[in-house]
LUMLOKOL-161485 format. One line per 10 residues: their letters; for each residue x, y, z of C-alpha. Coordinates in steps of 0.05 Angstrom, whole numbers. Each point is the difference from the previous one (the first is absolute). Example, Ala and Ser with C-alpha at 12.3 -4.5 7.8 and 13.67 -1.06 7.14 Angstrom:
AS> 246,-90,156 | 27,69,-13 .
This chain:
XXXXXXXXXX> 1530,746,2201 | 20,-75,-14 | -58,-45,0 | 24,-45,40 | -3,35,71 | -69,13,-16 | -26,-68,-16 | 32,-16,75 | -28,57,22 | -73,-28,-24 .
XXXXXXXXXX> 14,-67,32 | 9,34,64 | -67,40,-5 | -35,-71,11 | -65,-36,-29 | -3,50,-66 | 71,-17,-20 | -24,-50,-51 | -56,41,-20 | 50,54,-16 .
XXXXXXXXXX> 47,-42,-32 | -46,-19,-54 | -28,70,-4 | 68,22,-22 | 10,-49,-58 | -53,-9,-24 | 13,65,-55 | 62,-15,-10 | 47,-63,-29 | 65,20,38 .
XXXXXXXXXX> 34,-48,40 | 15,51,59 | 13,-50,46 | 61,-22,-34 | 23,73,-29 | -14,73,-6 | 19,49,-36 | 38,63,37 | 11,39,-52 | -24,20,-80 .
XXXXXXXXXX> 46,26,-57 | -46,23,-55 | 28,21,-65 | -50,12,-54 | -21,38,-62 | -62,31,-15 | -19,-10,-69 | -61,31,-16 | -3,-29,-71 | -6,-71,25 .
XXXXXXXXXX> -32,22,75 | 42,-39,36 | 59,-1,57 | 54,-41,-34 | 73,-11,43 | 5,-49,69 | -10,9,70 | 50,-25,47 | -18,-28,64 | 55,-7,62 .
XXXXXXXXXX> -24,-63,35 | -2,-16,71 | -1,-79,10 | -45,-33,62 | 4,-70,-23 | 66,-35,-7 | -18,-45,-44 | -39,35,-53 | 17,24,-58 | -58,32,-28 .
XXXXXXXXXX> -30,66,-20 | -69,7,-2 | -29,64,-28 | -60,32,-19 | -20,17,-77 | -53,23,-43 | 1,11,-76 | 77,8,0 | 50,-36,-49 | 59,-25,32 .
XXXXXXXXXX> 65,-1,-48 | 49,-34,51 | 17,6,73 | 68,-1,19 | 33,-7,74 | 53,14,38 | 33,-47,50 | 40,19,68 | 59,3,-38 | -19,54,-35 .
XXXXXXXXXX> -11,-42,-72 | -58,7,-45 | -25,-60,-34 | -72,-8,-42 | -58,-33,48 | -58,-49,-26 | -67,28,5 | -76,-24,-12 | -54,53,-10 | -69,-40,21 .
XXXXXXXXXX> -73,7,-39 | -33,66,18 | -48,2,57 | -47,55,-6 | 3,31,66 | 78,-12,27 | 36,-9,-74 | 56,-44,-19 | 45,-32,55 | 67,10,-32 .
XXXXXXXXXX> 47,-56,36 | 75,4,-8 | 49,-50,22 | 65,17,23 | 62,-52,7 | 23,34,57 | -34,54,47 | 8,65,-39 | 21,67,33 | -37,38,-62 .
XXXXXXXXXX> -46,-18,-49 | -13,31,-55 | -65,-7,-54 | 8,33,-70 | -78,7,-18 | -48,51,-28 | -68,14,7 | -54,2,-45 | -51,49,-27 | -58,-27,42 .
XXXXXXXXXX> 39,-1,74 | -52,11,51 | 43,41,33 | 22,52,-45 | -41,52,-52 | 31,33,-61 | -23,56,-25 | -1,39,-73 | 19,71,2 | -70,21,-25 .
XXXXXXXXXX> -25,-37,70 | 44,43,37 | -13,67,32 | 55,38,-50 | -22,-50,-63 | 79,8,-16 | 37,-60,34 | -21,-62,10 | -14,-28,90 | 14,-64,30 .
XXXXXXXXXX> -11,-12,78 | -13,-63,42 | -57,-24,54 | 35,-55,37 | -49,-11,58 | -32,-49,21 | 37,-65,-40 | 21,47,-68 | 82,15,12 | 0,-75,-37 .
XXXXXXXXXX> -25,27,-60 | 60,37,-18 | 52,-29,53 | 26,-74,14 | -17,18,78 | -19,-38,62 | -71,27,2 | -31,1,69 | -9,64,50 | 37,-47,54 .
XXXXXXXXXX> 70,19,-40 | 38,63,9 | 62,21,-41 | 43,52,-16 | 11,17,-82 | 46,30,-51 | -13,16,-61 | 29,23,-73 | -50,22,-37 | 2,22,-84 .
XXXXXXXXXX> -53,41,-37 | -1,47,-73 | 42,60,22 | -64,49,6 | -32,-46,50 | 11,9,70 | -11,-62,52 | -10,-10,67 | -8,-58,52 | -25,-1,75 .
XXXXXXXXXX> 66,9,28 | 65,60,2 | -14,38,-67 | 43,59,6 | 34,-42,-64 | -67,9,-35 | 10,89,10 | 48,-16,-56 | -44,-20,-80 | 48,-31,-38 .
XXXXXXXXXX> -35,-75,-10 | 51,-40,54 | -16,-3,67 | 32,-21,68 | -57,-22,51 | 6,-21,79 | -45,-20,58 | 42,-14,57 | -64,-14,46 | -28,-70,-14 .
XXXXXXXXXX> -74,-3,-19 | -51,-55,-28 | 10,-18,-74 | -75,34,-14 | 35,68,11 | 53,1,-44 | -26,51,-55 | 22,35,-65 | -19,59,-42 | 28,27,-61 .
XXXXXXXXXX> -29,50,-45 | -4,78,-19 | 19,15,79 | 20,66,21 | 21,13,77 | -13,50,54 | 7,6,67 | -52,28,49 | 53,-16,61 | 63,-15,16 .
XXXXXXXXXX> -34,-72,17 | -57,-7,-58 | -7,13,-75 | -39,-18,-55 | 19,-30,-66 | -58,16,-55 | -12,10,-73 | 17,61,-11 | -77,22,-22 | -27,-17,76 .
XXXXXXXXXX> 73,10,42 | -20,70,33 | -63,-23,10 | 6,-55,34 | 61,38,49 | -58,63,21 | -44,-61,9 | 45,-44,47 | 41,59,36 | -28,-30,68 .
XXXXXXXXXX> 42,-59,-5 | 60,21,41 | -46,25,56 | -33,-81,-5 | 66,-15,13 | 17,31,59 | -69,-9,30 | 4,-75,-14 | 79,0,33 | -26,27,64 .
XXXXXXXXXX> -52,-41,14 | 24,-66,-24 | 84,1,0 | 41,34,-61 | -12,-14,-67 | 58,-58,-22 | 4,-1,-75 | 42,61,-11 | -41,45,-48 | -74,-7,-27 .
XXXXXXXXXX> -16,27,-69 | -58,-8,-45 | -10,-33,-72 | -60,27,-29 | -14,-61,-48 | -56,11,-68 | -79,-4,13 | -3,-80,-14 | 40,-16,67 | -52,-48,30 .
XXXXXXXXXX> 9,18,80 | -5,79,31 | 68,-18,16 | 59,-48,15 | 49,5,65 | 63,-21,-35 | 46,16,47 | 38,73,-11 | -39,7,-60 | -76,-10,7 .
XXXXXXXXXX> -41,-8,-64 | -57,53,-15 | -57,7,-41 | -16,67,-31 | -67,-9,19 | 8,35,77 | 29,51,-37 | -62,49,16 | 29,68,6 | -26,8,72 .
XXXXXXXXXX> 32,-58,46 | -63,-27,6 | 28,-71,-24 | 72,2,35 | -19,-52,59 | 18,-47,-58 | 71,26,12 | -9,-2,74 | -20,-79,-19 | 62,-13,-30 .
XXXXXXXXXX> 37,31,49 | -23,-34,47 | 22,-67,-29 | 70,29,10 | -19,-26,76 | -53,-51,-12 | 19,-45,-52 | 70,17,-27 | 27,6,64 | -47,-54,36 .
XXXXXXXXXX> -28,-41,-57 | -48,-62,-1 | 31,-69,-4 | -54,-20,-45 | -60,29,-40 | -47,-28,52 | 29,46,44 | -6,60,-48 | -46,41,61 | 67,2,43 .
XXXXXXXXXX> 26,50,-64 | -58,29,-23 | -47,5,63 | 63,38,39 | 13,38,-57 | -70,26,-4 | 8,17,73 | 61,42,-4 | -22,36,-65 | -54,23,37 .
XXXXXXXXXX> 36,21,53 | 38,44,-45 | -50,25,-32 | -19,23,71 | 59,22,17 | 16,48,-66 | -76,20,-14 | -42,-4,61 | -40,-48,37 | -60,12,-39 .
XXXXXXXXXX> 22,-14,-67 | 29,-65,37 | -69,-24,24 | -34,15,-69 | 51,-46,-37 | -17,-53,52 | -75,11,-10 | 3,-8,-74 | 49,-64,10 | -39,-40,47 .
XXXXXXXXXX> -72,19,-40 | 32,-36,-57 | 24,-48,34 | -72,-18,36 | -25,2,-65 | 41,-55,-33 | -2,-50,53 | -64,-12,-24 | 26,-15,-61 | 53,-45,18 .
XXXXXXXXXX> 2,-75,21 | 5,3,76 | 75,-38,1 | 29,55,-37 | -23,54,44 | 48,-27,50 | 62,34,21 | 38,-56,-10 | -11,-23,-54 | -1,-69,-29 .
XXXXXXXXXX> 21,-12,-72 | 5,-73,-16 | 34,9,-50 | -39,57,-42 | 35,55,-34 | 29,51,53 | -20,52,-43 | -73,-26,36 | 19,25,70 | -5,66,-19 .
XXXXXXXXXX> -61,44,22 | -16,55,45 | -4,-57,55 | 76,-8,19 | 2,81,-6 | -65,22,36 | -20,-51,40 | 79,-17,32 | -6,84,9 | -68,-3,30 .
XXXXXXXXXX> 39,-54,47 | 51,39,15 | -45,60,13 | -44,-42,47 | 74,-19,42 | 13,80,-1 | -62,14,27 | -7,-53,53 | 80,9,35 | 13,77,-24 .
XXXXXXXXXX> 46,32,-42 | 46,3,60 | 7,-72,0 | -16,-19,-68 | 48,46,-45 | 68,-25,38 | -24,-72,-12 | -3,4,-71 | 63,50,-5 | 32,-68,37 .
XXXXXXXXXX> -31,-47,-45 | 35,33,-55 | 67,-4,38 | -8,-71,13 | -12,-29,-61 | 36,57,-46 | 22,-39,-71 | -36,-58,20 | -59,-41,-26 | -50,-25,48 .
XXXXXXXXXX> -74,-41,-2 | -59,21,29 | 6,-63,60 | 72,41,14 | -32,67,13 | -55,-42,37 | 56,-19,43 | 31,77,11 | -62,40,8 | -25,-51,56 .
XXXXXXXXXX> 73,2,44 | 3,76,-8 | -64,33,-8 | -59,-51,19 | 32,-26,67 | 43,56,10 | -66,45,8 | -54,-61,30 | -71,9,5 | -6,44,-59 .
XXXXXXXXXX> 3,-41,-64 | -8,-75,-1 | 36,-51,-38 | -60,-25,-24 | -21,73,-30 | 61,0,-37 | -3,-71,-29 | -73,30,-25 | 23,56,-30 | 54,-44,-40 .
XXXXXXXXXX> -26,-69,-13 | -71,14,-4 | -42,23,-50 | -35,72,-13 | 9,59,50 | -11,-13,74 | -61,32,25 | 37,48,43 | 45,20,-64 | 14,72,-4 .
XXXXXXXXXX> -43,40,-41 | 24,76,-7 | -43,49,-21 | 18,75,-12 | -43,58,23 | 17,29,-80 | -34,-67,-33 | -58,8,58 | -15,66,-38 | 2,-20,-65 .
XXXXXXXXXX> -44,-54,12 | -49,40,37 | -1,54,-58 | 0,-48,-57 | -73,-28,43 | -26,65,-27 | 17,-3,-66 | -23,-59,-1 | -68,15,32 | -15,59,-58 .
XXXXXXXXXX> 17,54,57 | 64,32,-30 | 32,2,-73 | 59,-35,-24 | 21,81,1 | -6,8,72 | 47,-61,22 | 59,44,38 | 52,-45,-40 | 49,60,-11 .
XXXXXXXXXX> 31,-23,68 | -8,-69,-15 | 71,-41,-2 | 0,-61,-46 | -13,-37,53 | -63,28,11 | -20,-10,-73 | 23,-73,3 | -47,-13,56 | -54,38,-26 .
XXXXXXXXXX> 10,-38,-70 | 1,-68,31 | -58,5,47 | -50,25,-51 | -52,-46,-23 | 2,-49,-53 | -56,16,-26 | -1,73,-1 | -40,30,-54 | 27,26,-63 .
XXXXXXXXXX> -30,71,8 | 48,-2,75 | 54,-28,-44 | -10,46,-57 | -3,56,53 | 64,-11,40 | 43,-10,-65 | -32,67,-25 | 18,37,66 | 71,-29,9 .
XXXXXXXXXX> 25,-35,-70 | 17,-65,39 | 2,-36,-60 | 58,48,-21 | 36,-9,68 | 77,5,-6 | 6,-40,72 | 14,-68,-23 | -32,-20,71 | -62,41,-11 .
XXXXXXXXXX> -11,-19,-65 | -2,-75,17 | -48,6,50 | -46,45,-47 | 1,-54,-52 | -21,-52,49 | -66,38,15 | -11,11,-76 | 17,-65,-19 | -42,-26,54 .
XXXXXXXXXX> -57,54,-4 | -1,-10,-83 | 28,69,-11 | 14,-3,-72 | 39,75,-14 | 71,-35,37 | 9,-51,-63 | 56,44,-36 | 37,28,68 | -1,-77,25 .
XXXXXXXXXX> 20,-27,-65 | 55,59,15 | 11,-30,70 | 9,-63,-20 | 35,9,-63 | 50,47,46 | 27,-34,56 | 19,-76,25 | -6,10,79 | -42,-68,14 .
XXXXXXXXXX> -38,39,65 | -26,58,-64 | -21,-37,-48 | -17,-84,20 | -64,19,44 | -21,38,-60 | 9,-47,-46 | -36,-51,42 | -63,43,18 | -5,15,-74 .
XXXXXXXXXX> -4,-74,-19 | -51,-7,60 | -48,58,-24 | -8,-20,-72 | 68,31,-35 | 44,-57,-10 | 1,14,-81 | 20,69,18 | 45,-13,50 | 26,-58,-37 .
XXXXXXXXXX> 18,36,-59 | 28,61,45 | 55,-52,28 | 20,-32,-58 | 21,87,-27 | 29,-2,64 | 35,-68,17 | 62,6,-30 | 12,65,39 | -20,-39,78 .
XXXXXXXXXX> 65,-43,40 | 0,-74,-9 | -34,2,69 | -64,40,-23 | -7,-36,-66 | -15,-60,38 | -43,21,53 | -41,35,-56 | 5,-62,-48 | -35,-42,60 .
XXXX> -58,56,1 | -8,-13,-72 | -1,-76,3 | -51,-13,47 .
């Protein structure tokens, strides 16, 4: 979508047209008011000696203003070598350029001056060892310790870390790519890879769909392929490939589900890239290709909503994306939504309402950590790091929303509206004071007396949970608590929990509602009875170590230097890290991170390094 019908469609959507406006710059340096890019050519090697992208990116322009002649794009840490352009006549000539002082949040504005309004420009750069936006990765920090991995994490403001790119969620285009790596490496991007089937170090890439700068992705590495549908696949190392296919098998029947209840899916195929243990998120929706950590990888589905997550965004988010970070609740809240739905819909209603339990507990539970503005849906950034908007608030709290609006109008009348919401603003970018607009013309007043206006603007612009927010509760987690009473009370044995029918997310919510300060003889007693402290479940073992950490447990220091020392996913190992420096281990867990640092992304080295330097 061109940027320009949507900045007239803002101005038509009334008194938050400014607002919005400045929301949408104010991460970004373009100048989209007076161009846009349609289109990216990439063509890049991966050099793993140097870990960098080194070639030029080539973007097709689309002018707005008649009189500019000026590209404004988005950098960080890259060296531009020249940028050349190509006028209406079809000649190239060289272009001047200025690459400004680094800002810390938004990078280097990288201006470049045309003497006539180009068709193409193109920007010969590389990047550099410490882009934010890409990790590289020694064979020994790989699963088969024989090749060496590279992948990128371009969300929220990170695609300018290793691409010359207008940076903002507000943009869509479609890319190309040419892409050259050592002949035993295999890559892959979020768009067509049947090129990719083929290992032989040069390969042809396309997304014909156009998406938001923040999900254009790449992967390259020790990657063997194989399919689990006509539809999905999964690209692996070949140590954890048939692992991860028995684990994910569901994900055609996510597919279908998701098609019949919200319109067909649009990108074409969806296959998997299970990236190393120091990706920083559970997972990434790149379109076509989502991103995975090995860390859901249980060997009993008990993690694979993470998949239904990323699914999800092939709806919420790719399809329908926010126009800014502030919005980031319009992808993440929806998404939440839907993956539960899934979840529903493949493994029962019951497992459904248990992930929702466990999600909005956590969520109750840091709101009263937060400052109150940020536990608003939409969000207001003032110029802070987007990397900042993300919390379980824009994914609980916009699903506990949407929950409340499916239990106040019906499925009957709430499923079709979203299904159209989709439809209507399919490959587009919207703000929260659009959707505002939509769900009041055809939900609110199309169903009166049911939901106000003024209970929406609550649930979105205020802060904390309404008072009438939905709280689910499962009958499962209503027995577990009432048995784990008489443990607690002296009247049973660790022994005689009935935990051999407990799912993980019964363990999860018996781990997190214990006491914190449960004695050691308890402590010492459940870890005898069930090795916790040896759990294989990444998710269970997290939540063990927060009781032990919090309860002074001391026997977990070499399985949670383990932990730590093992994988990168931020949601694993950064509340860890942080209730060890806040119950008397920061030496420990000081020298712990720096074993450990220079296996963690770019992204968790810095939200650990601000632990540390407090």
């Amino acid at each position: 979508m061109k940027f320009k019908p949507l900045l007239l469609s803002l101005a038509m959507a009334g008194a938050c047209s400014q607002a919005t406006a400045d929301a949408i710059s104010q991460h970004t340096y373009a100048n989209l008011d007076d161009v846009t890019t349609t289109h990216l050519l990439l063509d890049l090697d991966v050099d793993f000696d140097d870990k960098q992208l080194e070639g030029f990116v080539e973007h097709t322009l689309d002018w707005h203003n008649a009189t500019s002649k000026t590209l404004v794009l988005d950098t960080r840490d890259l060296d531009i070598d020249k940028v050349m352009y190509q006028d209406d006549k079809g000649s190239w000539h060289s272009a001047d350029f200025t690459l400004a002082a680094r800002d810390d949040v938004k990078g280097s504005k990288l201006t470049i001056k045309f003497k006539s309004q180009a068709v193409k420009a193109r920007i010969y750069y590389n990047s550099r060892p410490e882009a934010s936006g890409l990790q590289w990765l020694t064979p020994e920090q790989t699963a088969s310790k024989s090749h060496p991995f590279m992948y990128s994490q371009s969300q929220a403001i990170h695609a300018r870390s290793w691409i010359p790119v207008q940076d903002t969620p507000a943009m869509r285009v479609t890319y190309s790519a040419r892409i050259h790596t050592p002949k035993d490496i295999r890559a892959v991007m979020s768009a067509d890879n049947k090129d990719a089937l083929y290992k032989d170090g040069d390969y042809l890439f396309n997304m014909p769909q156009p998406i938001s700068p923040y999900l254009i992705a790449i992967g390259a590495g020790n990657l063997e392929f194989k399919a689990m549908s006509k539809q999905t696949g999964i690209f692996a190392e070949p140590t954890i490939l048939d692992a991860s296919v028995a684990e994910f098998d569901d994900t055609q029947a996510m597919i279908d589900k998701t098609n019949a209840m919200y319109g067909e899916y649009a990108w074409g195929r969806y296959d998997l890239l299970m990236l190393p243990p120091s990706f920083p998120f559970g997972g990434m929706e790149n379109p076509r290709l989502s991103f995975i950590t090995p860390t859901v990888v249980a060997g009993d589905k008990s993690l694979v909503n993470l998949i239904a997550h990323e699914l999800a965004h092939s709806w919420s988010g790719n399809l329908v994306t926010n126009a800014t970070w502030e919005d980031l609740w319009l992808n993440e809240g929806f998404t939440s939504y839907v993956e539960n739905r899934i979840m529903e819909e493949v493994f029962g209603r019951d497992r459904a309402v248990m992930e929702q339990a466990l999600d909005a507990a956590g969520l109750r539970k840091l709101i009263k950590t937060l400052p109150a503005p940020d536990t608003r849906l939409n969000l207001k950034l003032n110029g802070r790091d987007p990397d900042d908007a993300f919390s379980s608030v824009p994914y609980t709290k916009g699903q506990l929303f949407l929950i409340y609006l499916e239990n106040k109008f019906g499925r009957d009348k709430f499923d079709p509206f979203v299904k159209a919401y989709f439809d209507e603003f399919s490959f587009k970018s919207l703000t929260t004071a659009q959707f505002v607009t939509y769900l009041k013309a055809n939900l609110i007043e199309k169903y009166p007396g049911i939901v106000s206006m003024d209970k929406v603007n609550e649930w979105i612009f205020e802060p904390g949970l309404p008072s009438d927010a939905p709280n689910p509760t499962s009958d499962a987690f209503d027995k577990v608590d009432a048995v784990t009473k008489t443990w607690l009370n002296g009247e049973i044995s660790a022994a005689d929990l009935p935990t051999a029918d407990w799912s993980v997310h019964e363990w999860l919510h018996f781990l997190n509602n214990l006491p914190r300060d449960l004695s050691i003889e308890k402590m010492t007693e459940l870890d005898n009875q069930f090795n916790l402290t040896q759990s294989t479940n990444a998710e269970r073992a997290f939540a063990w170590f927060m009781l032990a950490v919090g309860n002074g447990y001391q026997p977990i220091y070499p399985a949670l230097d383990k932990h730590l020392s093992g994988i990168g996913r931020r949601k694993l190992i950064v509340p860890l890290y942080r209730a060890l420096i806040n119950n008397g281990k920061k030496d420990w867990a000081h020298d712990v991170y720096l074993k450990a640092r220079a296996g963690y992304h770019p992204l968790a080295q810095g939200t650990v390094d601000d632990l540390f330097a407090k």
